[in-house]
C-alpha positions in Angstrom: 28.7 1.4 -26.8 27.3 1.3 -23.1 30.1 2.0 -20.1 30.6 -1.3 -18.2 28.8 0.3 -15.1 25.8 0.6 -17.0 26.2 -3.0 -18.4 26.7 -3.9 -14.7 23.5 -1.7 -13.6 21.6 -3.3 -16.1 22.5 -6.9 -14.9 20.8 -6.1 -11.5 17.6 -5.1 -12.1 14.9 -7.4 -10.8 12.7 -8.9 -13.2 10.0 -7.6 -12.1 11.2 -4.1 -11.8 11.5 -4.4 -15.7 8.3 -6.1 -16.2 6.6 -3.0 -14.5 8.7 -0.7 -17.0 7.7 -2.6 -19.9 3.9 -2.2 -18.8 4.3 1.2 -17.9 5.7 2.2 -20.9 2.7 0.2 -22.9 0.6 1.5 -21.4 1.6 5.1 -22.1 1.8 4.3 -26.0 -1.1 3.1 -25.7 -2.6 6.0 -23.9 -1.0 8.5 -26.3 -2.9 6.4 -29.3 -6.0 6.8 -27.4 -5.4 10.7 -27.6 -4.1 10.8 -31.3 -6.9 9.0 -32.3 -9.2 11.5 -30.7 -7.3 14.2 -31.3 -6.7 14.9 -27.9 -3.6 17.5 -26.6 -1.8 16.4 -23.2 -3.4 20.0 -21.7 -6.9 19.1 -22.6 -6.4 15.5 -21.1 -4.6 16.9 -17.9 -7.8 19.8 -17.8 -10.5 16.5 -18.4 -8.5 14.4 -15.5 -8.3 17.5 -13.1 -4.6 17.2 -13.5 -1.8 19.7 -14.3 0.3 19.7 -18.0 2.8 18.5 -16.3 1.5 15.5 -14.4 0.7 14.1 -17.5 3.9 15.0 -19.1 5.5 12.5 -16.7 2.8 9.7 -16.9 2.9 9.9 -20.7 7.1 9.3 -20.3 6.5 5.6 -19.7 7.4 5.6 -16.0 4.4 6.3 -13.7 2.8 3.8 -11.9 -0.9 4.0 -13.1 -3.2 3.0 -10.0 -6.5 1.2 -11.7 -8.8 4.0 -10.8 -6.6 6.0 -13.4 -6.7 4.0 -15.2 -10.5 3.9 -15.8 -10.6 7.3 -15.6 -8.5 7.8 -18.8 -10.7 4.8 -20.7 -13.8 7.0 -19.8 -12.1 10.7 -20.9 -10.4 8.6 -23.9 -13.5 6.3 -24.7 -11.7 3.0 -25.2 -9.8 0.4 -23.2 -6.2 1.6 -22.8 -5.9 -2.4 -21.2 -6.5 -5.4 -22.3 -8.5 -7.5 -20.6 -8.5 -11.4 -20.5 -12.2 -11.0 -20.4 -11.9 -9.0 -23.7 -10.4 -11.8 -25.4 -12.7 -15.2 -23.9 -12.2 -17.0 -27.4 -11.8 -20.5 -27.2 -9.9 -23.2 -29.6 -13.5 -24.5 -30.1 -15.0 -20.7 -30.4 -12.7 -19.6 -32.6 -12.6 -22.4 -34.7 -16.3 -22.2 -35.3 -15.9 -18.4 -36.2 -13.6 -19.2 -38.9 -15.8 -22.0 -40.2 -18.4 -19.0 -40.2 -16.3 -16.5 -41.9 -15.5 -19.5 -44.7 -19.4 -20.5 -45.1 -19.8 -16.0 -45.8 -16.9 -15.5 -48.1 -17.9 -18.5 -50.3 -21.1 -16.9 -50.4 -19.6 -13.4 -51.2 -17.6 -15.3 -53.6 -21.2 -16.4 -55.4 -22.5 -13.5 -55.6 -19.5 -11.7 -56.8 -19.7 -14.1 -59.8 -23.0 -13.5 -60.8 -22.6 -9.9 -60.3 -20.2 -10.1 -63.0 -21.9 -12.3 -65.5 -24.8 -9.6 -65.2 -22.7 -7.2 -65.9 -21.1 -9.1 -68.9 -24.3 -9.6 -70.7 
């Protein structure tokens, strides 16, 4: 059970002090994904971004402030978006609802075929 100071700390942190944590720690999740995915160790990310073991240490702990150009560094070194973009995601109601009439029209199709792949197969 937190101490009452700590309940009292907690009730004075600025909103947007705890938006940036909640970013910052994202972002490091994220980041550490990137590398498990590409089977990446913290020393041969710090060695790619000309950085020391420990550097990265403390931006992987989910409280550095990544600057953008960091940022884009690690996407190149990691070879995928460690941020979403609104430009990643431009989808429309009206784009999206014509990509699931799309997807419909294909699986009824798949759906055909499927059925005469298995009356050939029953013969």
């Amino acid at each position: 059970m937190p101490s009452k100071i700590f309940e009292e700390a907690i009730k004075t942190v600025k909103p947007e002090n705890e938006a940036f944590i909640k970013m910052a720690i994202d972002i490091s999740k994220r980041i550490q994904e990137l590398m498990e995915a590409k089977g990446m160790k913290q020393n041969e990310l710090a060695e790619a971004l000309g950085k020391s073991p420990s550097e990265i240490s403390k931006w992987l702990s989910g409280t550095h402030n990544f600057t953008l150009k960091s940022i884009g560094k690690l996407e190149v070194i990691l070879g995928a978006p460690v941020l979403v973009k609104a430009t990643d995601h431009p989808i429309n109601e009206k784009e999206l609802l014509a990509r699931i009439s799309t997807l419909k029209k294909e699986l009824e199709q798949l759906e055909i075929l499927a059925t005469r792949a298995s009356m050939i197969i029953q013969k």
